[in-house]
C-alpha positions in Angstrom: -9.0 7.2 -16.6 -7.9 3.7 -15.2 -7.3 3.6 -11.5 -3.6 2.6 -12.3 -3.2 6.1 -14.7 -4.8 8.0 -11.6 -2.2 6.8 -9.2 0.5 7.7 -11.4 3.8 6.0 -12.0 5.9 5.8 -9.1 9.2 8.0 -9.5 12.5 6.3 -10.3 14.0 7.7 -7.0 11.4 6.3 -4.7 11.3 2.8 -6.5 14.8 2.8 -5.4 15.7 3.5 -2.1 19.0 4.8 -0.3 19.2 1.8 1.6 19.3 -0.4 -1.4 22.0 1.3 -3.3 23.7 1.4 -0.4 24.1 -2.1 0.4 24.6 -3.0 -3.6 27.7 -0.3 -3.7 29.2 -2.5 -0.1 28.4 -5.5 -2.0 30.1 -5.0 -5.3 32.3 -7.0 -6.8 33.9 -5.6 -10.1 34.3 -2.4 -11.7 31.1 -2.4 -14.8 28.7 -2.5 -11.6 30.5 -0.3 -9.7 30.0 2.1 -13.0 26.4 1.6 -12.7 25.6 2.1 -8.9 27.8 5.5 -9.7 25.0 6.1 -12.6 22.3 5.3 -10.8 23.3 7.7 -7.4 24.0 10.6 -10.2 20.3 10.0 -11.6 18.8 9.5 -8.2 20.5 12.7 -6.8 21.9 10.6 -3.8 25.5 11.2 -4.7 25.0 14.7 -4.0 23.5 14.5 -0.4 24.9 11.3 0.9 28.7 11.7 1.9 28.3 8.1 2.8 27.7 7.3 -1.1 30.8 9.5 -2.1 32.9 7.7 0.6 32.2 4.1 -0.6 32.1 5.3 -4.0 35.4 6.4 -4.3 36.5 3.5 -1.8 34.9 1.0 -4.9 36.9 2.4 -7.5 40.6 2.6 -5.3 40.0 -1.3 -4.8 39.5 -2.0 -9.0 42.7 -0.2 -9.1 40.9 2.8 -11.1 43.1 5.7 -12.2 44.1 8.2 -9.8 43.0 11.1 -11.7 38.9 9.2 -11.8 39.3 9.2 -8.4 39.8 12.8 -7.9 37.4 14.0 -9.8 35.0 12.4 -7.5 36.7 14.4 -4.8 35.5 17.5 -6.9 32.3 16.6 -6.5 32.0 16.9 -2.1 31.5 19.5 -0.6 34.1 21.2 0.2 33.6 22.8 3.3 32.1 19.8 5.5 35.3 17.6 6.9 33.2 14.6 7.7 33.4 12.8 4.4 36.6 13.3 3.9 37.9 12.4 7.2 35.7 9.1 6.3 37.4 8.6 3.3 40.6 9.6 4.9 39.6 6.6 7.5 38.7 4.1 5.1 41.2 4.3 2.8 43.9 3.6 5.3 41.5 0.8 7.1 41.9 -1.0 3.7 45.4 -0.4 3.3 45.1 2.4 0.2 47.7 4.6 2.3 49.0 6.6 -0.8 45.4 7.8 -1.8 44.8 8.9 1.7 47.4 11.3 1.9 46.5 12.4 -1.8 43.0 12.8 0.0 44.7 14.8 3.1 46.8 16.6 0.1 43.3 17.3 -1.2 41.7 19.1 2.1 44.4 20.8 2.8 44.2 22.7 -0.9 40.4 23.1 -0.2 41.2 25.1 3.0 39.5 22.3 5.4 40.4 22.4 8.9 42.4 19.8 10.2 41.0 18.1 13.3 42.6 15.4 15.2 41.1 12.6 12.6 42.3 13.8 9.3 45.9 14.1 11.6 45.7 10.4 12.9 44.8 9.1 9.4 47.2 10.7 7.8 50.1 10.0 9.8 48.7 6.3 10.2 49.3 6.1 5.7 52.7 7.8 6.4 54.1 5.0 8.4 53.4 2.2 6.1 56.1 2.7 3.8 59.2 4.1 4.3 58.9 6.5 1.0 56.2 8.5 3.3 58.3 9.1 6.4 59.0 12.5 5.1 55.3 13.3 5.1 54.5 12.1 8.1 57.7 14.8 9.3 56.3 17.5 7.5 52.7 16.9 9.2 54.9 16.5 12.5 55.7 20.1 11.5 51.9 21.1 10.8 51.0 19.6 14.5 53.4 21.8 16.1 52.6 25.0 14.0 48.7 24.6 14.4 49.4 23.7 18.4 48.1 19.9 18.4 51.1 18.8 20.4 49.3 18.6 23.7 46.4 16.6 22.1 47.3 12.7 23.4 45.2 11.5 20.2 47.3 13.2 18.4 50.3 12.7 20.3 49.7 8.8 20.3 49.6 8.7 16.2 53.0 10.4 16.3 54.6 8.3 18.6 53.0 5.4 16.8 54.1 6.9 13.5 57.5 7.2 14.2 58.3 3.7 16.2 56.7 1.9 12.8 59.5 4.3 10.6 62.0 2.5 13.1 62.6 6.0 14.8 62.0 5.0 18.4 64.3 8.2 19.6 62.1 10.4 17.9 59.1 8.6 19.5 60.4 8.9 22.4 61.0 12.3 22.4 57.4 13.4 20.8 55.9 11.6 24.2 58.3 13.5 26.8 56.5 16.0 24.8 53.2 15.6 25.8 52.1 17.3 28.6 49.1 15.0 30.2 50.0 11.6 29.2 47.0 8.4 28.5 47.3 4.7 27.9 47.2 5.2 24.0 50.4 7.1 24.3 52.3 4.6 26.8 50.9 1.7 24.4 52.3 3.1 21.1 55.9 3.9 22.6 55.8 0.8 24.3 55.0 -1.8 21.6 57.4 1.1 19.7 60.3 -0.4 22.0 59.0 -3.8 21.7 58.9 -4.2 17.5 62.6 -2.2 17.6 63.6 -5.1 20.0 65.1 -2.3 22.8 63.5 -4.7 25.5 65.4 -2.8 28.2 64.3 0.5 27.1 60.4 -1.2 27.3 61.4 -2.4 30.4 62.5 0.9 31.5 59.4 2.0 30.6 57.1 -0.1 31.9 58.5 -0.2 35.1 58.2 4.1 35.4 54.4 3.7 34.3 54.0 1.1 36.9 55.8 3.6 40.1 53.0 6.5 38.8 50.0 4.1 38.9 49.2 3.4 35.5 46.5 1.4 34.7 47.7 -1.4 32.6 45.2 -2.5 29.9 45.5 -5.7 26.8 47.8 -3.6 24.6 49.9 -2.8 27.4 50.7 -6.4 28.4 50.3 -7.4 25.1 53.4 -5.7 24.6 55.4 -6.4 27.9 54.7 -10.2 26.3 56.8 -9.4 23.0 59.5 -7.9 25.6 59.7 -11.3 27.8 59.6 -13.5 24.6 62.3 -11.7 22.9 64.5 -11.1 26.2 63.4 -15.0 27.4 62.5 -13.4 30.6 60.4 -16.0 32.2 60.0 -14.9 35.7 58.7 -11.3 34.1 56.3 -13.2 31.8 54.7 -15.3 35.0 54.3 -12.0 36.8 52.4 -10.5 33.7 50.4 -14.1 33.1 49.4 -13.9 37.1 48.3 -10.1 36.1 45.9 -11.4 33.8 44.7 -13.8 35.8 43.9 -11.4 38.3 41.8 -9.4 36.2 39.4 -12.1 34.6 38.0 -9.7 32.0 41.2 -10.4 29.7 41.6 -14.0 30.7 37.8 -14.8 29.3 37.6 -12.5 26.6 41.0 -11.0 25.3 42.2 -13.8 22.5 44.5 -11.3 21.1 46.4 -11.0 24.4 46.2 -14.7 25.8 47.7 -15.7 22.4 50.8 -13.5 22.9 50.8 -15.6 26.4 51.1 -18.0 24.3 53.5 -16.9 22.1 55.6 -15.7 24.9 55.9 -19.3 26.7 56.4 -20.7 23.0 59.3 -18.6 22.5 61.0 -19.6 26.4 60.7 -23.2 25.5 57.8 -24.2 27.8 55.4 -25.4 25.3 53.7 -27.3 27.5 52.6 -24.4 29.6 51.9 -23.0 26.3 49.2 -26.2 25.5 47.7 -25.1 28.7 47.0 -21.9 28.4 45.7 -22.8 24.4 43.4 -26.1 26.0 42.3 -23.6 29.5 41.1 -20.9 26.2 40.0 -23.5 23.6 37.6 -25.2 26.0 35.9 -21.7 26.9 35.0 -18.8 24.4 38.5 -19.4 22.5 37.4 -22.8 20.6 36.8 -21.2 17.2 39.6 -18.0 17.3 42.0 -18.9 14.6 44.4 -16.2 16.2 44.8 -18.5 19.2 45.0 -21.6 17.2 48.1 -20.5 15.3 49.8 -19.3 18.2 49.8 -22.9 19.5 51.1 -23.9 16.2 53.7 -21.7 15.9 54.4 -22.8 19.5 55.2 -26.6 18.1 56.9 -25.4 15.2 59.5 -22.9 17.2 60.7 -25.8 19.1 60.7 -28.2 17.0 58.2 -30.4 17.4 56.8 -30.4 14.0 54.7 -33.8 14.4 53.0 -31.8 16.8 52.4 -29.3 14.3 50.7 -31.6 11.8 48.9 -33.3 14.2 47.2 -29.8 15.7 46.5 -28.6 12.7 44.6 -31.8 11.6 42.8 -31.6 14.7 41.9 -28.1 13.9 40.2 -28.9 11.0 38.4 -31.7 12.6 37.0 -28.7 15.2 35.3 -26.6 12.0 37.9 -23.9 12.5 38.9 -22.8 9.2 43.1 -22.5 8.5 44.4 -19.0 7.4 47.2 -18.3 6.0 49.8 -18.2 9.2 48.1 -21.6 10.0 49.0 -23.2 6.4 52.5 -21.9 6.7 53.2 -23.2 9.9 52.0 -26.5 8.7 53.7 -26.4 5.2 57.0 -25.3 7.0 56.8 -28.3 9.7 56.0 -31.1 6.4 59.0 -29.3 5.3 61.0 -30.1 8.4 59.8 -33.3 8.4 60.6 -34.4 4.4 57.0 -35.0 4.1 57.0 -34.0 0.6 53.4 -35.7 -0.2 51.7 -33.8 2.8 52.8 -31.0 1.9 52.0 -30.7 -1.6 48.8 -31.7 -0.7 48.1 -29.0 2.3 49.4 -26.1 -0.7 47.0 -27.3 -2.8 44.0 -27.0 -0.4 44.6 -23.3 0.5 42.9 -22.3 -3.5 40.9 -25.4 -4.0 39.1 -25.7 -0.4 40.1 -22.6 1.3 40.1 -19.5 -1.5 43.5 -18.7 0.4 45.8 -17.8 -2.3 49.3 -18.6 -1.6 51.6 -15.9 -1.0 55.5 -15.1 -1.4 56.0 -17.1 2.0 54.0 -20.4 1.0 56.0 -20.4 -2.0 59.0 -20.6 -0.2 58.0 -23.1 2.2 57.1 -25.4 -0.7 61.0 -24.7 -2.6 62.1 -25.3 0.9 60.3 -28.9 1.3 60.9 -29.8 -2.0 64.8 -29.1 -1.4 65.2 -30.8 1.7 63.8 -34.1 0.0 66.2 -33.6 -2.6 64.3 -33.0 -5.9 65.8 -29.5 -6.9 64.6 -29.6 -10.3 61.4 -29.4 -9.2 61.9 -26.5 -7.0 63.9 -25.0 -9.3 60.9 -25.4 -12.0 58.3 -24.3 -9.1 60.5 -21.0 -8.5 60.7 -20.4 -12.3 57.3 -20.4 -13.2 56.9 -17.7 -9.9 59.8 -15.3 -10.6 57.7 -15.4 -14.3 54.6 -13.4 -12.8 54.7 -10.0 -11.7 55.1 -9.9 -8.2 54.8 -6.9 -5.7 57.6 -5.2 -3.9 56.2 -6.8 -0.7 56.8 -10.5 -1.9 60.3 -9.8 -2.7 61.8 -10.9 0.7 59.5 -14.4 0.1 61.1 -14.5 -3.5 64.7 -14.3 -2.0 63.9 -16.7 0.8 62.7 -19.0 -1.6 66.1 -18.8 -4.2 67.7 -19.0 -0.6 66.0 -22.3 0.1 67.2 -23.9 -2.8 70.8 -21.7 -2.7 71.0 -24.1 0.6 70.1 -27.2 -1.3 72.5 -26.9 -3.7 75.2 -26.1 -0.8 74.0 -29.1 0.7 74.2 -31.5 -2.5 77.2 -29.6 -3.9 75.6 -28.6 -6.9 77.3 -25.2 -7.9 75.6 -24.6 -11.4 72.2 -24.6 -9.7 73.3 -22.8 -6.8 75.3 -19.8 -8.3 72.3 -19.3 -10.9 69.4 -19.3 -7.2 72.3 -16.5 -5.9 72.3 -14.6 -8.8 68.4 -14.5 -8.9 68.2 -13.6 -5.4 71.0 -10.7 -5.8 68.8 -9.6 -8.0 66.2 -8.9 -5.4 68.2 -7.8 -2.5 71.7 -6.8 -4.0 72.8 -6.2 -0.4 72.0 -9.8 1.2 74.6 -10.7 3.0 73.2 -14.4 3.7 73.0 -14.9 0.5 76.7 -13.9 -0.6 77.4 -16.0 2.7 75.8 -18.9 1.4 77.0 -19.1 -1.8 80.7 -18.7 -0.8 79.7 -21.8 2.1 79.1 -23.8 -1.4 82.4 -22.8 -2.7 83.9 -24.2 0.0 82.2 -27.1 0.0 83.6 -27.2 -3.8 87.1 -26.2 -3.0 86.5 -23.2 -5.3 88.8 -20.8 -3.4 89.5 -18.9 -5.6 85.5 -17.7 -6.2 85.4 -17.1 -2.7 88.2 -14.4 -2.3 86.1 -12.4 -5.2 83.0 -12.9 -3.5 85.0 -11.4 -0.3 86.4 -8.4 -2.9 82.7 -7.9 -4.4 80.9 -7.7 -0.5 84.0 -5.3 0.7 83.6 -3.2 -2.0 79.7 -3.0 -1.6 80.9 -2.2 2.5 78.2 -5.7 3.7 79.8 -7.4 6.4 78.6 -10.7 8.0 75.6 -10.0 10.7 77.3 -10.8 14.2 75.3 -13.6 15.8 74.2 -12.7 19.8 72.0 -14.6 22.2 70.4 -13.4 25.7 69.0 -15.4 28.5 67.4 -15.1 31.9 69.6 -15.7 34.6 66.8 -16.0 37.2 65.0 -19.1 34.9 
């Protein structure tokens, strides 16, 4: 016998480790190796120890879009009476934004008898509030937190709060953290930034103002969100007092990008961009050089007030740094070519976010581009570009940068008097968002333009009898500035 035959061959499962499949299954790219890794686990046996492998498993076929019903079955296969790989999944699935199979995987536990704990609760209610066709799940697990006495749990508490404010029911927010018994920052944070995204500054105010008389210890969410409040309220003297806060406590004013961009944001949306450049060139020349967050702030900054060469120019100078443009950054440059009738510059930034970038332009870019092509004039070609788009399939959440787009060149045509063009960009947009009301307002503004009066009375008939009336316009200021 050879000294190789005495040896033996080494197993399959040991010439393969955990660790390896492990890192393949994070690293795959398509569905055919995802098949194989699952082959592989089966024949290995690590599928059926490793709740890890089941997680990223399942997590591998939700991102190829593989059928629900595949997906389950793997479900089948965990054991049922452990909550740890399901509250993973459960975690996961929401972290990359598969919300409707985590609550088919919640729907799932609870048929096995699971327990619920405060992680399968927070997950859950997390998927119910990113679409408004899951608000009445997220009431009915409301109903399962108050049955199963979770109502005094501030984790649990804090998802609710958070769950309602994004469903655009601050009240009920509101009322869930009255609720709570022994109140925490999460809690204050969610109802605050709640307040904040509903633009009830005063109500924030309110708020913010009773947390400070009890003491509470303000952390990078918290002013985060008093920062949204002064920038929509245009409450200068509130936003110095918060900006000297941070100052005070240097641990957010070295390290916090997320907040010192809302500093920002806030002095970009009270008209003092220069303060704004400060704060952005006091960050950039410390740790914040390469954040991209901070860099589109300042952008957004320019392009808020106008000052679009400013927009170019930072942006250019961005690149110049190594800091590589995201999305928000090509749109706030796209959008300021646009202002400017820099049709050539423009084109030619859209074009870099595939070809140098692997940025794929969404519903928003395209509209920028219909928008810059319009304002130099050359409607065919927008009307072309917005053809060829309205031709793909598009997903629900690019329909409001579809309409903007027909709106783009609906304006345009106002502008030019070109009625043809324009009722056919209404009638596509209708189609969209039937109840538009800038959209019925634009079109009749063309009308006029055209004399066509009597178009306008039965656009007035058609929007009466829908019951859309025209958005009253309102404005705020600080009478202290």
């Amino acid at each position: 016998m050879s000294k190789t035959e005495s040896l033996g061959r080494p197993s399959f499962t040991s010439e393969i480790s955990s660790q390896f499949l492990n890192l393949c299954l994070r690293s795959c790219r398509n569905l055919r190796t995802t098949k194989t890794l699952h082959a592989l686990l089966l024949r290995t046996g690590f599928f059926f120890t490793s709740p890890d492998f089941q997680t990223h498993l399942i997590l591998s076929y939700a991102t190829f879009n593989k059928p629900l019903i595949s997906i389950t079955n793997l479900f089948k296969c965990m054991d049922a009476t452990d909550p740890l790989p399901w509250n993973a999944t459960l975690a996961r699935f929401c972290h990359h934004g598969f919300h409707f199979l985590a609550l088919e995987t919640f729907s799932l536990m609870h048929r096995a008898s699971l327990p619920l704990d405060t992680y399968s609760l927070c997950s859950s209610l997390s998927a119910s509030a990113s679409t408004t066709a899951m608000v009445h799940f997220g009431k009915q697990l409301h109903a399962q937190v108050a049955k199963y006495g979770w109502s005094a749990s501030v984790y649990v508490g804090g998802a609710l709060i958070d769950f309602y404010a994004k469903s655009s029911l601050v009240a009920d927010s509101a009322k869930v953290f009255d609720e709570i018994p022994l109140k925490n920052t999460i809690c204050a944070n969610a109802l605050l930034s709640g307040y904040a995204d509903a633009k009830e500054w005063r109500h924030a105010l309110d708020l913010f103002r009773e947390l400070q008389g009890v003491h509470f210890k303000s952390d990078s969410f918290t002013l985060s969100a008093i920062l949204r409040v002064c920038a929509g309220m245009s409450a200068i003297a509130l936003g110095r007092q918060v900006h000297g806060n941070i100052i005070r406590q240097v641990v957010f004013m070295e390290n916090d990008m997320f907040l010192l961009s809302s500093l920002i944001e806030m002095y970009g949306r009270c008209g003092l961009v220069q303060q704004a450049r400060l704060v952005f060139e006091l960050v950039k020349n410390g740790k914040g050089k390469g954040d991209i967050v901070l860099w589109t702030s300042m952008l957004n900054a320019y392009g808020r007030n106008g000052q679009f060469d400013e927009v170019i120019n930072l942006f250019d100078e961005m690149s110049t740094e190594g800091v590589q443009p995201d999305e928000i950054a090509f749109l706030a440059v796209i959008s300021a070519c646009s202002h400017t009738s820099n049709v050539e510059r423009g084109i030619k930034y859209f074009e870099s976010m595939s070809r140098d970038f692997e940025l794929f332009p969404q519903a928003e870019h395209h509209a920028c581009l219909v928008d810059l092509l319009c304002r130099a004039g050359e409607l065919e070609q927008a009307w072309e570009l917005m053809s060829k788009i309205q031709t793909r399939k598009e997903s629900a959440s690019c329909s409001s940068g579809s309409v903007s787009s027909w709106g783009a060149l609906l304006r345009a045509c106002e502008a030019c008097g070109n009625v043809e063009m324009g009722k056919l960009a209404a009638e596509r947009a209708l189609m969209l968002e039937p109840e538009n009301v800038g959209i019925y307002v634009s079109l009749s503004n063309l009308y006029a333009k055209c004399g066509l009066w009597d178009e306008i009375e039965g656009l007035r008939e058609l929007m009466k009898e829908r019951g859309l009336k025209k958005d009253v316009g309102w404005s705020c200021i600080d009478l202290a500035r």
